[in-house]
C-alpha positions in Angstrom: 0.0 0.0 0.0 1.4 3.3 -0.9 2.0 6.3 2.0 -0.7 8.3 0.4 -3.4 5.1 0.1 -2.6 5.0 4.0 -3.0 8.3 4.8 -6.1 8.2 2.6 -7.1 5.5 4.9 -6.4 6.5 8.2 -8.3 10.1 7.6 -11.1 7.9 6.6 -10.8 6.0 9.7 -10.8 9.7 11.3 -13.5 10.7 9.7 -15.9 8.3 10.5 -14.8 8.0 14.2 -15.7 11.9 14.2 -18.9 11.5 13.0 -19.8 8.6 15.4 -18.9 11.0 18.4 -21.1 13.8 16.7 -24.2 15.3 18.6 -27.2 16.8 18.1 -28.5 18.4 21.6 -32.6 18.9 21.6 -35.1 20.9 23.5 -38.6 19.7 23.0 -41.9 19.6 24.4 -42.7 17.2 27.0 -44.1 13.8 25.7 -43.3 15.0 22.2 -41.6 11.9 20.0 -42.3 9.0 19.2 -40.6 6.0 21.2 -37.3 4.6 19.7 -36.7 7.1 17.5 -34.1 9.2 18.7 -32.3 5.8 19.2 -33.3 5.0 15.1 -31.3 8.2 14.6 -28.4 7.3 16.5 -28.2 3.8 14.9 -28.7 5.5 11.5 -26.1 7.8 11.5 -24.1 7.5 14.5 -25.3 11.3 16.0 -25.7 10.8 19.7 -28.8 13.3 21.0 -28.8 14.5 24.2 -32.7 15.4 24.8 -34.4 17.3 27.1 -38.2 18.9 27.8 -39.7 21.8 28.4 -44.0 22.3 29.7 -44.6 25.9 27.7 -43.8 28.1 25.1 -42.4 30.5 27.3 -40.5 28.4 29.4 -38.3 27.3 26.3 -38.3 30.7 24.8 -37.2 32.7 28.3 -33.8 30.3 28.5 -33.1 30.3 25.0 -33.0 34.1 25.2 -31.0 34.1 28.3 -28.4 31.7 26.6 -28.9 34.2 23.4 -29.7 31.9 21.5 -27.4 29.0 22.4 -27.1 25.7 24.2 -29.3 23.7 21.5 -29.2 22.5 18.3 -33.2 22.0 17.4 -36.1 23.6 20.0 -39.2 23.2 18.9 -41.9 26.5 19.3 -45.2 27.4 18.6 -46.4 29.5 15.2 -46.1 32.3 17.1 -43.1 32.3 18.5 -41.3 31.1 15.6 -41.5 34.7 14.1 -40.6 36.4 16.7 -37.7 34.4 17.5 -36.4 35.2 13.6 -37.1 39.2 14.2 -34.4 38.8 17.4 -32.3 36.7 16.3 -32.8 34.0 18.1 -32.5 31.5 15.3 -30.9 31.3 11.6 -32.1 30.4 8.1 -32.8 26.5 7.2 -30.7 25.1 4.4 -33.7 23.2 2.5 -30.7 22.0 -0.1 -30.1 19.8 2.9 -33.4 18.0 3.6 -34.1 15.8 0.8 -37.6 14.6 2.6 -39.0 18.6 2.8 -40.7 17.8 -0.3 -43.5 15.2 1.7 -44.6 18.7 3.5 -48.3 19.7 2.4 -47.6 23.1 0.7 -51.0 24.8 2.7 -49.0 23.7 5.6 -45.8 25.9 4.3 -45.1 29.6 3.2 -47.2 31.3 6.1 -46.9 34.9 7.6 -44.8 34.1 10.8 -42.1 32.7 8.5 -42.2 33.1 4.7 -40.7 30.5 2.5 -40.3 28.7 6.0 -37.0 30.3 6.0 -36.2 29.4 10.1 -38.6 26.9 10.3 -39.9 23.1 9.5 -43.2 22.1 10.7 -43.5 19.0 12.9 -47.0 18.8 14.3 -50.0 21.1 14.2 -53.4 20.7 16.7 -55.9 22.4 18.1 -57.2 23.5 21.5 -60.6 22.6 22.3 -62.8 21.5 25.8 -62.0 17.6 26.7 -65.6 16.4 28.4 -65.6 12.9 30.4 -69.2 11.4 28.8 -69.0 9.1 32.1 -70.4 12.3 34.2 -71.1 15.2 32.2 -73.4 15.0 29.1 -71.0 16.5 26.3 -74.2 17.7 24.2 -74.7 20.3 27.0 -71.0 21.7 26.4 -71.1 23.7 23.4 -68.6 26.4 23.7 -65.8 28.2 25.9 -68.5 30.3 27.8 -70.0 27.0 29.3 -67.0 26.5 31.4 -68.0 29.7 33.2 -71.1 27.9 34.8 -71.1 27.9 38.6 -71.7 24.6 38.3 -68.4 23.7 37.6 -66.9 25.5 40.8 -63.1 24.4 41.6 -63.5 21.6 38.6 -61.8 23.1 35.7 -58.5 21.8 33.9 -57.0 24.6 32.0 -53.9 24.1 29.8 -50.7 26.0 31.4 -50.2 28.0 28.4 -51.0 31.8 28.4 -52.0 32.0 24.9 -54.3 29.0 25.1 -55.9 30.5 28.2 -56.6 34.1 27.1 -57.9 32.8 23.3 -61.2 31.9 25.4 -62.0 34.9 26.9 -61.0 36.5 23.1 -63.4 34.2 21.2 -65.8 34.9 23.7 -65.4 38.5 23.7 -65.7 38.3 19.9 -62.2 39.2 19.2 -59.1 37.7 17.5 -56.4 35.4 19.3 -53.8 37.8 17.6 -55.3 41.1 19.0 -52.4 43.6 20.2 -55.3 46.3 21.6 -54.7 47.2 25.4 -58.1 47.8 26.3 -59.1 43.9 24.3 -56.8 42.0 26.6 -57.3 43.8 29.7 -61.5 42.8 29.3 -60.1 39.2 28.6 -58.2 39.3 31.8 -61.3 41.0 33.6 -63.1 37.8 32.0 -60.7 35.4 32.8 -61.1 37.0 36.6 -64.3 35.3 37.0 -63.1 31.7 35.1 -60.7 31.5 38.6 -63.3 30.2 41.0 -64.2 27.8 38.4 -59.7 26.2 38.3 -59.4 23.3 40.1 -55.7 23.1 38.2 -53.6 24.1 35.7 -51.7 21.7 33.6 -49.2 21.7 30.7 -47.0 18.7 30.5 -50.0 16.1 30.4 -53.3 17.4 30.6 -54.6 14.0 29.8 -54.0 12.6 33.1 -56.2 14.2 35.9 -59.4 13.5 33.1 -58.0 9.7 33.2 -56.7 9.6 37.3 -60.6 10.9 37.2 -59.7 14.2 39.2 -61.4 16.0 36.6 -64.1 15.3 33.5 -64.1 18.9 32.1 -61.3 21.8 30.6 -59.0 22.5 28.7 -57.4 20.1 26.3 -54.8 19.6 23.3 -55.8 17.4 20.6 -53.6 14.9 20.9 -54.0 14.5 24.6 -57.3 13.8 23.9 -56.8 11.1 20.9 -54.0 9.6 23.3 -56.8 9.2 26.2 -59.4 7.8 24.0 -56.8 5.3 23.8 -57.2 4.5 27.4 -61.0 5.7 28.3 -63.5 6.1 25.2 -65.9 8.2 27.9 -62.9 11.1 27.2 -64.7 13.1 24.2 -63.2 16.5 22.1 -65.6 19.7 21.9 -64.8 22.1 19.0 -66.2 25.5 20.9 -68.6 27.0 18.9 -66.4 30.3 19.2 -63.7 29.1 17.7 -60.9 26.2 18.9 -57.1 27.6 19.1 -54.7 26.5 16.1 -51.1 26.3 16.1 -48.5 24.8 14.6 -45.2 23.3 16.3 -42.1 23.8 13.8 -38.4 22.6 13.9 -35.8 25.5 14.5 -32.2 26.0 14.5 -31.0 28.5 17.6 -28.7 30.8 16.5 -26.0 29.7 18.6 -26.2 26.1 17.9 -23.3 24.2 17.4 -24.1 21.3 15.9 -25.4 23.0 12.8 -25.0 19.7 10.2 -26.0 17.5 12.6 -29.2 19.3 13.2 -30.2 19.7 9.5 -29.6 15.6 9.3 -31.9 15.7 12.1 -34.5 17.8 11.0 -34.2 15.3 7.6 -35.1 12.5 9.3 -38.1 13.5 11.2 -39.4 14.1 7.6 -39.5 10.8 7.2 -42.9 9.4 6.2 -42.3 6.2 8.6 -41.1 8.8 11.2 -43.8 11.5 10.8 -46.4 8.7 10.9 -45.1 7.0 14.0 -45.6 10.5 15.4 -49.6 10.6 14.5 -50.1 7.3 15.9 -47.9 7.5 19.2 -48.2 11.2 19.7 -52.2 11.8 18.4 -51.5 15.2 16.5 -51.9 16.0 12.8 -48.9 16.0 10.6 -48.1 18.2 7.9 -46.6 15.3 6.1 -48.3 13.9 3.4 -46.9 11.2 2.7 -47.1 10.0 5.8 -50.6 10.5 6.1 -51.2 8.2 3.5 -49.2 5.8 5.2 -51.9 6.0 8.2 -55.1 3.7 8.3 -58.3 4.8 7.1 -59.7 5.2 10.7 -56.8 7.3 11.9 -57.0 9.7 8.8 -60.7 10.2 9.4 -60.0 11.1 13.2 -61.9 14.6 13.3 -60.0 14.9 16.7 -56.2 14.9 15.0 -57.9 16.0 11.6 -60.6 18.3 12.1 -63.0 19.0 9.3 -62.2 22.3 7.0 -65.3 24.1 8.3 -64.0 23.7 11.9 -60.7 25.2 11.1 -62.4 27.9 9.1 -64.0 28.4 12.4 -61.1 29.1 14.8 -58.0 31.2 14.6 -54.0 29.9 14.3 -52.0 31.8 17.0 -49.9 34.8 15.7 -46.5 37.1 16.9 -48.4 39.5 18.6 -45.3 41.8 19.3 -43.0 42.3 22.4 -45.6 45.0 23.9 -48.4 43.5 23.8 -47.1 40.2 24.6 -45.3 42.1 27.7 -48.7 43.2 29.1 -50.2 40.0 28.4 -47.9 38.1 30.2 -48.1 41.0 32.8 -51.9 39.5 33.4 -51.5 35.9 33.1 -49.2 36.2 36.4 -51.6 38.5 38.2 -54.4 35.9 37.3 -52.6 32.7 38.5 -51.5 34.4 41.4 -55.2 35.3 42.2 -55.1 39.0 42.0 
């Protein structure tokens, strides 16, 4: 063998050893991928992930400005957030030449205001918020909307989801305005509304809002669509109310902090959660849509026809997808949402 074939050889030796200590560190939602596949990545191609969780939007987004913008490799926000993230430079531009499975996306999924040409971001999942009722004890024909959570009736018996926009998009579909609303006076009558819900709380909840309607502490509130799909699973008597007002729409996407530092390793990442066999292990493990087309044709007929992960075009006409609201408004937002959980 000549000096250069074995210098050829032992770079390649090098090279792969490199690649088999490479990382990939990820912040995601709590209960928010599908079993065994972080370790399919590994095995595929050798990237070790270190994982961890987070319960909110705002929980992730508060460190990740605090570490501007570094620690992680892939965190995984809200519509909203994902745009305001990109105005302050909290994360950088996607390389689609590098994801050779972003074609399977559904294009009505794509291109949307909080990030045009999905520039920063790759959708994962999207879902709505809507009531979870527990048929066993309540009759879910006489839940119709958000306002009939604010019957006496229900005194100290309410879930609601640990998430300030979720909470406040009640009172706001209630009050006949939008989610996105940035007026003063608008969220200051939704926090004078949401005053009133309080008595009502038995219990906020964020990382699985599922469980106190199974453990049986409580048969009415707030709840995510795939939480509900995922406790159908366990107790058909768990049913899905679209409000009448309007359910909350989001959409959780795939981003790259700006001071990741596993850059490569996150775009190989990112590529294979666009897997159709990935994406639809998500759907069936997870319970919320995907935006992955391929993969929904990969799903049985039942779970495609699920108006719970896949609601019906009229009922998404119906509600309203979250929007950046702006650092003001989102300021005196936030402002309320503590006074409210702290009772004042």
């Amino acid at each position: 063998m000549t000096l250069r074939a074995i210098v050829s050889s032992v770079l390649c030796v090098l090279s792969v050893a490199a690649h088999a200590d490479g990382k990939v560190v990820v912040y995601n939602w709590a209960e928010y991928i599908p079993e065994g596949v972080l370790e399919q990545f590994t095995e595929k191609t050798g990237i070790k992930v270190e994982y961890s969780t987070y319960d909110n939007n705002e929980t992730m987004y508060a460190k990740l400005k605090l570490q501007n913008g570094k620690g992680y490799d892939i965190v995984v926000p809200s519509t909203y957030l994902v745009s305001r993230m990109r105005k302050e430079g909290l994360i950088q531009p996607i390389d689609h030449a590098r994801l050779t499975n972003y074609k399977h996306l559904d294009p009505d999924l794509l291109d949307k205001p909080y990030d045009p040409g999905n520039q920063y971001s790759i959708p994962y999942l999207w879902g709505s918020t809507a009531i979870g009722v527990n048929s066993d004890d309540i009759d879910p024909a006489s839940i119709t909307g958000w306002a009939d959570l604010w019957d006496e009736q229900w005194r100290g018996k309410l879930l609601l989801i640990d998430d300030m926009r979720e909470v406040f998009h009640m009172a706001y579909k209630i009050n006949g305005v939008s989610t996105n609303t940035t007026d003063p006076a608008q969220i200051e009558q939704a926090y004078e509304k949401l005053k009133t819900l309080m008595p009502n709380v038995l219990v906020f909840n964020a990382d699985a809002p599922r469980e106190p309607f199974l453990a049986g502490d409580v048969s009415l509130g707030m709840l995510w669509s795939g939480e509900a799909s995922m406790a159908q699973e366990e107790n058909a008597a768990i049913e899905y109310v679209y409000p009448s007002e309007g359910a909350g729409f989001w959409i959780d996407n795939f981003v790259i902090p700006a001071g990741a530092e596993n850059v490569e390793n996150a775009h190989k990442f990112l590529d294979f959660m666009l897997r159709p066999e990935v994406a639809k292990q998500a759907v069936e493990e997870i319970g919320y849509a995907t935006p992955n087309l391929t993969a929904r044709d990969l799903l049985d007929e039942e779970t495609r026809n699920n108006p719970i992960i896949f609601p019906s075009a009229d009922v998404v006409k119906a509600g309203e997808f979250q929007e950046d609201i702006g650092e003001e408004a989102n300021a005196l937002m936030n402002d309320y949402w503590e006074k409210l959980k702290s009772g004042q």
